[in-house]
N, C-alpha and C positions, 0 to 999 in steps of 0.2 A: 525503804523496806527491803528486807531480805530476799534471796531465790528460793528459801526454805519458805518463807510469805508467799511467795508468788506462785511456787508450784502447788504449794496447799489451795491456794483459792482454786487454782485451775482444775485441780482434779476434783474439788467439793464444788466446784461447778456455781461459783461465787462470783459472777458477774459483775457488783459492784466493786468486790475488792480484789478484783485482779485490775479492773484501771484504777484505781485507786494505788495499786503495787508499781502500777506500770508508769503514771502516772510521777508518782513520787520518785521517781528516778532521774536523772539528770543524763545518765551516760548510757545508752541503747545497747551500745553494743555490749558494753560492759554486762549487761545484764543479762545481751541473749548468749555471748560466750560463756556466764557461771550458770545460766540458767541448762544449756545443753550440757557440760559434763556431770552436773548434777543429774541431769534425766537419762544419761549413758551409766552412771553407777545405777539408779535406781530400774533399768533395765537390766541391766549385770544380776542387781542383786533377785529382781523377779524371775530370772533366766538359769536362777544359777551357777553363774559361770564369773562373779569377782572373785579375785583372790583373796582380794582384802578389804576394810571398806574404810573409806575417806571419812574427814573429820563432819562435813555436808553429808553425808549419807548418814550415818550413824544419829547424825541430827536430827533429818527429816523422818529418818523410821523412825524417831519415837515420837515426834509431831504424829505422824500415822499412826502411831499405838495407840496415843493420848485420844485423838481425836475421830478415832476409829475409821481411817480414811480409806477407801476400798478401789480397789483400779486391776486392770488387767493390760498384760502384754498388747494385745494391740492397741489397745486404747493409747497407752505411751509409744507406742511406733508412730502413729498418727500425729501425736504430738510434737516427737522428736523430725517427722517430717514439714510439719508447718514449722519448727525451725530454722530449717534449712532453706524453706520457700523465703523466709524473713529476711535469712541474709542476702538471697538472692537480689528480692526488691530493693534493699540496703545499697546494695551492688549497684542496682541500677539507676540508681538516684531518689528513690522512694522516700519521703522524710522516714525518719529511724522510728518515733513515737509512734508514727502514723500507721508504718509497717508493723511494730508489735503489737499495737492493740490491735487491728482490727484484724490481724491472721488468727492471734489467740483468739480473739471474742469469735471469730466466724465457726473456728474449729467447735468452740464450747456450745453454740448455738445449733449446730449443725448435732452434736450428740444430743443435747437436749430434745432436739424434734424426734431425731432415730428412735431415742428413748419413749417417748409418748404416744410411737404409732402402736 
């Protein structure tokens, strides 16, 4: 499945089909390196500040348009920081699947609850 798939589950807060995304993938890293420059344009573009926009980006906004997907700056800073914790654990010997899914799903679980108090 696509990073265009995978960022929609995440931010429609799709639990099943983000391992489902994550899952069907073979190559970890592969997916968290397209997965971060795709969420570095879609901060760009939420911030104002691309120049231009990639062939991923102009993609996934209209996945958002179609599917009325809604998100705010920090929400994708947070995101873009359990990235970076991903690769870390990757770093450090952490299996790759094991490190993607369960940073996203904690991340996703963790807004969820925020969300509900």
């Amino acid at each position: 499945k696509t990073t265009i798939e995978l960022l929609t589950a995440i931010l429609q807060m799709d639990l099943p089909n983000v391992i489902s995304c994550l899952r069907s993938n073979k190559e970890m890293r592969g997916v968290l390196h397209s997965l971060r420059w795709l969420l570095f344009y879609v901060i760009g573009d939420a911030a104002k500040t691309n120049k231009f926009q990639t062939a991923d980006l102009k993609a996934f906004l209209a996945v958002k348009t179609k599917n009325k997907i809604k998100y705010n700056l920090p929400m994708l800073i947070k995101l873009q920081m359990v990235l970076v914790k991903i690769e870390q654990a990757m770093n450090q010997g952490v299996n790759e699947a094991v490190a993607m899914e369960t940073f996203i799903c904690e991340l996703m679980v963790n807004e969820y609850e925020d969300s509900s108090r």
